[in-house]
C-alpha positions in Angstrom: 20.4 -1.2 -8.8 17.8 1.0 -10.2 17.8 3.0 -13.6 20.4 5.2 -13.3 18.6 8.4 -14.4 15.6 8.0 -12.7 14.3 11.0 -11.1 12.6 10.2 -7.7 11.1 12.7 -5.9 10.0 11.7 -2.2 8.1 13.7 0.4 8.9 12.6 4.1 5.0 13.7 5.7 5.2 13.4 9.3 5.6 14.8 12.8 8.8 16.0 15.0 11.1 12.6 14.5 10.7 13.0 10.9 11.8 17.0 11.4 14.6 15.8 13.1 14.0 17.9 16.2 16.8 17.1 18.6 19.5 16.2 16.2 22.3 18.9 16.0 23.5 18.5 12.8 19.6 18.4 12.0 19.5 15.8 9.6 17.2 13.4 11.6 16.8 9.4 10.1 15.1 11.4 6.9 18.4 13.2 6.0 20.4 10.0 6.8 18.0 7.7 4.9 18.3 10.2 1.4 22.1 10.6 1.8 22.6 6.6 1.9 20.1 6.4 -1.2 22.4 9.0 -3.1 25.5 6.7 -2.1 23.7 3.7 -3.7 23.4 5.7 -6.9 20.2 7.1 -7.1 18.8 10.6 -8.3 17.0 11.7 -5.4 15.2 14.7 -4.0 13.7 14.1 -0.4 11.3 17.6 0.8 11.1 16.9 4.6 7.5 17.9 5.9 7.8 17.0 9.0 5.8 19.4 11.6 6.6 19.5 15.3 3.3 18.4 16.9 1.6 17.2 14.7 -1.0 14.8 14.5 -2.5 11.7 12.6 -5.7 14.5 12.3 -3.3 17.6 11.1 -1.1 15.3 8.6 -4.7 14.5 6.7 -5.4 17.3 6.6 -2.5 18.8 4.9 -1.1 15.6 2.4 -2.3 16.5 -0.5 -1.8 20.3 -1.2 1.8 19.8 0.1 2.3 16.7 -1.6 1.1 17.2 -4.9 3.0 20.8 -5.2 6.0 18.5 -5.1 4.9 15.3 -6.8 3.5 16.6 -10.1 1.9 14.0 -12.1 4.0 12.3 -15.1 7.2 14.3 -14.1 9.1 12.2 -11.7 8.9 9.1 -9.9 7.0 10.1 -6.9 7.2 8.2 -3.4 5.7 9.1 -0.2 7.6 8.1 3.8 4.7 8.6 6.5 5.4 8.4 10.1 3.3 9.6 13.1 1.5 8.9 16.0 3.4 9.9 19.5 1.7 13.0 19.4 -2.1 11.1 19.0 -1.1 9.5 22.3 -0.3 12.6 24.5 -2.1 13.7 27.3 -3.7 17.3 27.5 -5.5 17.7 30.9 -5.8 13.9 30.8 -7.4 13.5 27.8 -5.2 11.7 24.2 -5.1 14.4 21.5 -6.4 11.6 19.3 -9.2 9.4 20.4 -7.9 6.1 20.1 -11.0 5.1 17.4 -10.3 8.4 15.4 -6.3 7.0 14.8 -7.5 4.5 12.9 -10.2 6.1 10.8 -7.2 9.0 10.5 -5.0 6.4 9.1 -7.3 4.9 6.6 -8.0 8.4 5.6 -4.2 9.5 4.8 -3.6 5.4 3.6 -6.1 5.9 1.2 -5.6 9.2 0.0 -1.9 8.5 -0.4 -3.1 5.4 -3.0 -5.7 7.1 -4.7 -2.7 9.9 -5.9 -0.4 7.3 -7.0 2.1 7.6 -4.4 4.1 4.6 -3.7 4.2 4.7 -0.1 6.2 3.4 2.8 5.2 4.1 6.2 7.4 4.7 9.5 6.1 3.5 12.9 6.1 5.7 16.0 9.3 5.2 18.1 9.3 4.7 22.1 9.4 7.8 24.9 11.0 8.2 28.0 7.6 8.0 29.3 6.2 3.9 30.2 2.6 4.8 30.3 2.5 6.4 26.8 5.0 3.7 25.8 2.2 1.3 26.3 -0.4 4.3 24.2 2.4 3.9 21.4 3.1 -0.3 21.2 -0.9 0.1 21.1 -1.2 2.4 18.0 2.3 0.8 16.0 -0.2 -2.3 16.1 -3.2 -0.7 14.6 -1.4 1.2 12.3 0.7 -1.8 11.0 -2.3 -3.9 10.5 -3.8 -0.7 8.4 -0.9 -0.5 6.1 -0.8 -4.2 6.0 -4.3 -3.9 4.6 -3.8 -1.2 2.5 -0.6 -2.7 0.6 1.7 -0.3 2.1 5.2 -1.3 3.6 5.2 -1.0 7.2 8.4 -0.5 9.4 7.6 -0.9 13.4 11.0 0.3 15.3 9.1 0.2 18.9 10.1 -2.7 19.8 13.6 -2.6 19.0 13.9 0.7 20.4 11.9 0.7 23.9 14.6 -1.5 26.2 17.4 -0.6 24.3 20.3 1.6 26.2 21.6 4.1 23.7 17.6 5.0 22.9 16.6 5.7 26.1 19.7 7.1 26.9 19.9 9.4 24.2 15.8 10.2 24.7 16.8 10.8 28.3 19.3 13.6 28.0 17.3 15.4 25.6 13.7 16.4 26.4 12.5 12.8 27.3 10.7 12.4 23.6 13.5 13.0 21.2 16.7 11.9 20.5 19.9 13.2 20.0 22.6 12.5 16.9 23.5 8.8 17.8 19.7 7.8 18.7 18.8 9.4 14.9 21.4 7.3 13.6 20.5 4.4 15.1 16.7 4.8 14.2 18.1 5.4 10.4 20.2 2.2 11.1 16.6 0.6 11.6 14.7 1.7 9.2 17.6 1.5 6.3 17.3 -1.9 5.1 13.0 -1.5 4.0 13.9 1.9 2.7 16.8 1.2 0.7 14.6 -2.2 -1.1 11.4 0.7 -1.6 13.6 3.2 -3.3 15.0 0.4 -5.7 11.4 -0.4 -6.4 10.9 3.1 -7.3 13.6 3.2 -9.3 12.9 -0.2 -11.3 10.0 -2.1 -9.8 10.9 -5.2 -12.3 14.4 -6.6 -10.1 12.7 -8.9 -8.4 10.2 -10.3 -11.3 9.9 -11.6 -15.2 10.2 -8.5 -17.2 8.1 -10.6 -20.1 5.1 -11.4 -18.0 5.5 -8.6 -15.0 6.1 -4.8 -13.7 7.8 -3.5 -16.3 5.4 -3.5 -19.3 2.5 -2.1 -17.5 0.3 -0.6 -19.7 -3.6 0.7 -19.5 -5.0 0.8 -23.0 -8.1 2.8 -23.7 -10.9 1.9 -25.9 -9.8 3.7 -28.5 -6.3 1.8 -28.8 -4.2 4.2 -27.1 -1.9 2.5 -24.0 0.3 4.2 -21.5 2.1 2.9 -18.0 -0.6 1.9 -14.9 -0.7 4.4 -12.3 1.8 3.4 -9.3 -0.9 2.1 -7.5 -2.0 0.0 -9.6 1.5 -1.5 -9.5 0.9 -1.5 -6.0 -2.3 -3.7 -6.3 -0.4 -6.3 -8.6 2.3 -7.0 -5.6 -0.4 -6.9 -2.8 -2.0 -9.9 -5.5 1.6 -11.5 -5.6 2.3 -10.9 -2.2 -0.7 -12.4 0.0 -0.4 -15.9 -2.5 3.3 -16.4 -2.2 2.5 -15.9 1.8 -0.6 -18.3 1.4 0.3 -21.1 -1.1 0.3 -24.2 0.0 1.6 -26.2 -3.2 3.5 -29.0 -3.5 6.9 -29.7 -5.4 4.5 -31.1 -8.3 1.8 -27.7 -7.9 -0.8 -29.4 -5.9 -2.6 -27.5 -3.6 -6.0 -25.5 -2.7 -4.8 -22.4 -2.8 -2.4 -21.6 -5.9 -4.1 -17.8 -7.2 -3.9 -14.4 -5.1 -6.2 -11.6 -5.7 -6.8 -8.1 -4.3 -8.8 -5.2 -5.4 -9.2 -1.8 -4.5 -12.4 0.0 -3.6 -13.9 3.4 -4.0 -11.9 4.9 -0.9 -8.5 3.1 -1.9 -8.1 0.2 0.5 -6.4 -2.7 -0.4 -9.0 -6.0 -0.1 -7.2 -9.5 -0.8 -8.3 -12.9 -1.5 -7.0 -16.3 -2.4 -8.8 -19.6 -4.2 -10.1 -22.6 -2.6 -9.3 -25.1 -5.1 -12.1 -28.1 -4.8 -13.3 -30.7 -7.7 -16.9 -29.5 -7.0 -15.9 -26.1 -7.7 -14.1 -24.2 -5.3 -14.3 -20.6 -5.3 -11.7 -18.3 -7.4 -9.5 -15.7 -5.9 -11.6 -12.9 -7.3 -14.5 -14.3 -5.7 -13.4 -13.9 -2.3 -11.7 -11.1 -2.4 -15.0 -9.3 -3.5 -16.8 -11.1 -0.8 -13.6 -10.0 1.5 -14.6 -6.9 0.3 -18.2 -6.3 1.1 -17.7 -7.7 4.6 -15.4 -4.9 5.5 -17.9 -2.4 4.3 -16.9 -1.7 0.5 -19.7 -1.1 -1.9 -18.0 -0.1 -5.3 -14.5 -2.0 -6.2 -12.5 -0.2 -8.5 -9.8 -2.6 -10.1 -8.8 -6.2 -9.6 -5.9 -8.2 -10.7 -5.2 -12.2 -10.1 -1.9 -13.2 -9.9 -0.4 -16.9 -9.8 1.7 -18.7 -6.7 5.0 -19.5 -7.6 6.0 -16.3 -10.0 3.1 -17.2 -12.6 2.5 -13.5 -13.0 -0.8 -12.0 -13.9 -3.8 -14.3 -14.6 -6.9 -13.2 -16.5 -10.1 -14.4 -14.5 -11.5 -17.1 -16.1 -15.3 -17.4 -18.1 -16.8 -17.8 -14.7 -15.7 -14.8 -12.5 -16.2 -12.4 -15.9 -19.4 -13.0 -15.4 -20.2 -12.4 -12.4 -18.2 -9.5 -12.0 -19.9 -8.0 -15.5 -23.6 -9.0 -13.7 -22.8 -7.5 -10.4 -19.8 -4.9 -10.8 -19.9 -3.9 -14.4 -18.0 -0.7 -14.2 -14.9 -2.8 -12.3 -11.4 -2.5 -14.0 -9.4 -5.7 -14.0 -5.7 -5.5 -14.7 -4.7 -8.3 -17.4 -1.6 -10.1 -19.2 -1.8 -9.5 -22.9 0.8 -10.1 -25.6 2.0 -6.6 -25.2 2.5 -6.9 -21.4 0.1 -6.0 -18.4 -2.9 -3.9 -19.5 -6.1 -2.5 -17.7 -9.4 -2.9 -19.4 -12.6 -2.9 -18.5 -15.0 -6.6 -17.7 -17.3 -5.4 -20.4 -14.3 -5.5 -23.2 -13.2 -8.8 -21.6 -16.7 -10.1 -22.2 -18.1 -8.1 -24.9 -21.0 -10.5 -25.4 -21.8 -11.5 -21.8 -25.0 -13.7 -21.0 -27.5 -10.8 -19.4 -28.9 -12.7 -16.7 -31.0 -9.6 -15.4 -32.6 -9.4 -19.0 -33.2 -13.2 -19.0 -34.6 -13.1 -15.8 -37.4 -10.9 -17.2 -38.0 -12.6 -20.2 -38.4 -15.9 -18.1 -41.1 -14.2 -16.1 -42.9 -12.8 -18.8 -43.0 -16.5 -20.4 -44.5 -17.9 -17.3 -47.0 -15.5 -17.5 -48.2 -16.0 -20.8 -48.4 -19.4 -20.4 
């Protein structure tokens, strides 16, 4: 269930639907969502920041001075709900408030900044209108922005499609001022998005109910050089399921562990997104996971990764990277972080203490040359 004094704090950022506009009682799916929390036991605060017209552009904007008045750092369990995106498809004088290439680069933005704080997030999509033609503006964006959140590690809960043909929706959507619902459509958009929210808040409240408490979530720790340890930010938790998740979605072994693809990697880069990667297991020497999620990672345009973790199909936890991929991260990214399984639990280190005395291959290189000279 959760540990029973844990004090989550959760901002809801977002746009009208998350203010609830519409809904008499003026709880909106936001209200509904923290009060069925609270019935499952859980010691929750939920600050709705919802704004009435705003945008994918204006929610960037304003994240994190509202978010981090109310998400101090080592206080509370934070958490962050997002949802936007009818308003990016609206029509002034014929023209989208949001160009349809900015909504992307306005997601990554608020994606990333959400990571980099630590904020576990979960993200809402944007429901349907009375409207067909920006119906087929929002089906658009929920598709962009699910595949950014998928890449970024974040939850992702599309209600479109459930919503756009069904009766009481449009009904409800209908009577009021064709974009918002009234009381039953809120609680039948609540109804939607319970299940994913009720399975993120008992993350927050104990991310170890699904995994081996031994090997997993609940002992990790970052140590500093100087022996000092304390709990991984929450998103680097986040990077160790993205790891777990994208294997157990991609294994392909057999009943007796035979396969090509058995380890899951994923890294995060200087601007926060989410990269993944799993092995090609060959007998001439198939690349590793953390291979090609680094190569994953250059061809979408990162330049400096940040942390990496490896973690095995079939609930083998945390792997360290083998002699192999220490090296080549410590010759090409030798400031990377890489999350590892110790006797005391998870801990993040740096590639240089994993491989104190690495072969210096740009050194050798030289002294090669110099050699060939001379002789």
């Amino acid at each position: 269930m959760g540990q029973a004094n844990a004090d989550l704090r959760v901002c809801f950022v977002g746009d009208s639907f998350v203010a609830g506009v519409g809904d008499r009682p003026h709880r909106g799916w936001m209200g509904r969502l923290v009060e069925a929390a609270i019935a499952r036991g859980h010691q929750l605060t939920g600050y709705n920041l919802g704004v009435r017209g705003d945008t994918s552009e204006l929610i960037a904007r304003r994240l994190r001075e509202e978010c981090s008045a109310r998400l101090p750092a080592d206080r509370y369990v934070p958490g962050l709900v997002l949802s936007w995106g009818v308003n990016d498809v609206v029509r002034i004088q014929g023209h989208p408030r949001v160009a349809p290439e900015e909504r992307r680069i306005n997601a990554r933005r608020i994606f990333a900044e959400a990571l980099g704080s630590g904020w576990p997030t979960l993200m809402v999509g944007p429901p349907p209108v009375s409207d067909d033609e920006v119906n087929a503006d929002i089906e658009r964006l929920d598709a962009v922005l699910a595949a950014e959140a998928a890449q970024h590690g974040i939850t992702y809960v599309s209600v479109y499609a459930s919503l756009v043909d069904h009766p009481l929706w449009r009904r409800e959507v209908a009577a009021d001022d064709g974009a918002h619902p009234q009381d039953a459509g809120y609680e039948l958009l609540a109804g939607l998005i319970a299940p994913a929210w009720l399975r993120w808040v008992g993350n927050l409240a104990e991310p170890t109910d699904e995994h081996d408490p031994k090997t997993d979530d609940a002992h990790l720790e970052r140590r500093d050089p100087a022996g000092g340890s304390e709990r991984l930010s929450a998103a680097d938790e986040q990077l160790v399921q993205r790891a777990r998740q994208v294997i157990d979605a991609s294994t392909d072994a057999d009943q007796l562990g035979d396969g090509a693809h058995t380890m899951g990697c994923a890294l995060r880069d200087e601007n926060g997104v989410i990269h993944v990667g799993v092995n090609l297991y060959h007998f001439t020497g198939g690349p590793c996971a953390e291979l090609v999620a680094l190569g994953a990672a250059r061809a979408a345009g990162a330049q400096s990764p940040q942390v990496i973790v490896a973690v095995g199909n079939n609930g083998r936890g945390v792997k360290n990277p083998c002699g192999r991929c220490r090296q080549v991260l410590t010759d090409n990214y030798p400031e990377i972080q890489i999350i590892t399984a110790t006797g005391q639990g998870l801990q993040r280190t740096s590639v240089l203490q994993l491989l104190p005395l690495a072969f210096d291959h740009a050194t050798e290189q030289n002294i090669d040359a110099e050699t060939w000279r001379e002789a």
